[in-house]
C-alpha positions as CSV (number, residue, x, y, z in Angstrom):
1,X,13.5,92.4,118.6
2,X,14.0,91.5,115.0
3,X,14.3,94.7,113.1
4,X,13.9,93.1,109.8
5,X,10.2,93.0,111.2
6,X,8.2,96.3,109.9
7,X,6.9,98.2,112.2
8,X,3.7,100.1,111.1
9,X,3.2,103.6,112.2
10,X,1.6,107.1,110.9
11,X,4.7,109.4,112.1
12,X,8.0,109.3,113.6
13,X,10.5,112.0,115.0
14,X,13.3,111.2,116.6
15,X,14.1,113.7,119.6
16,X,16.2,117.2,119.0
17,X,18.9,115.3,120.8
18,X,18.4,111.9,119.2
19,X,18.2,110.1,122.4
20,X,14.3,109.6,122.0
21,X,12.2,108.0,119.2
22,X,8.6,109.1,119.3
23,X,6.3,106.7,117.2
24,X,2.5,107.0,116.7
25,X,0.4,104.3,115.4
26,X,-3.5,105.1,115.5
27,X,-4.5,106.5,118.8
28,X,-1.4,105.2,120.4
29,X,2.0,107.7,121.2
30,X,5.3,105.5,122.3
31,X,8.4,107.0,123.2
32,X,11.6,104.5,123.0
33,X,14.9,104.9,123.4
34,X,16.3,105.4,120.4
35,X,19.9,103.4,121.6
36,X,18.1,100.1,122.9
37,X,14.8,100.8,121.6
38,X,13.1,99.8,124.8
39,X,10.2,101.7,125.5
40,X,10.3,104.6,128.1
41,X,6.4,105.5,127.4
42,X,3.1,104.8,125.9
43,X,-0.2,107.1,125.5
44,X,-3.4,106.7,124.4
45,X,-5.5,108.9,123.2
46,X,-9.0,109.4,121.9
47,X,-8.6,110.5,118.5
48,X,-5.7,109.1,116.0
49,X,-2.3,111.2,116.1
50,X,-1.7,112.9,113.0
51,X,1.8,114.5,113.8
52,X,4.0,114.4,117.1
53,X,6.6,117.3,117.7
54,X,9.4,117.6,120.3
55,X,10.3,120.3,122.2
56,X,13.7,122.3,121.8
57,X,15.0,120.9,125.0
58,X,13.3,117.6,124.5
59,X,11.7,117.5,127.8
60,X,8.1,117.2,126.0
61,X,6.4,115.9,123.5
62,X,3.6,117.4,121.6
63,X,1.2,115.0,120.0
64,X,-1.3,116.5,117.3
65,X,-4.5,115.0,116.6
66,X,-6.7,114.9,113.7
67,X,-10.3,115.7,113.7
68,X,-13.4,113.1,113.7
């Protein structure tokens, strides 16, 4: 990956512990890990995601959405 590249997105939060990077981009969530920045997890949802949020021990991810 070439990270002079940008990378568009609404939000990003890195996790409590920094090992996860949560990006949203339209309807889309994707989790990567924030050392090699491969990606661990995508969803997709129907409306766009407005916010995401990690839990305190980073085993979830809450992903807000906006309204229509």
């Amino acid at each position: 990956m070439n990270f002079t590249d940008p990378i568009p997105f609404k939000c990003a939060e890195f996790s409590n512990q920094g090992y996860f990077l949560a990006i949203s981009k339209g309807n889309e969530l994707t989790i990567f890990d924030s050392e090699t920045f491969t990606k661990e997890q995508q969803f997709i949802f129907p409306d766009t995601v407005t916010a995401v949020k990690w839990s305190p021990d980073d085993n979830f991810v809450m992903a807000i959405l906006g309204k229509h």
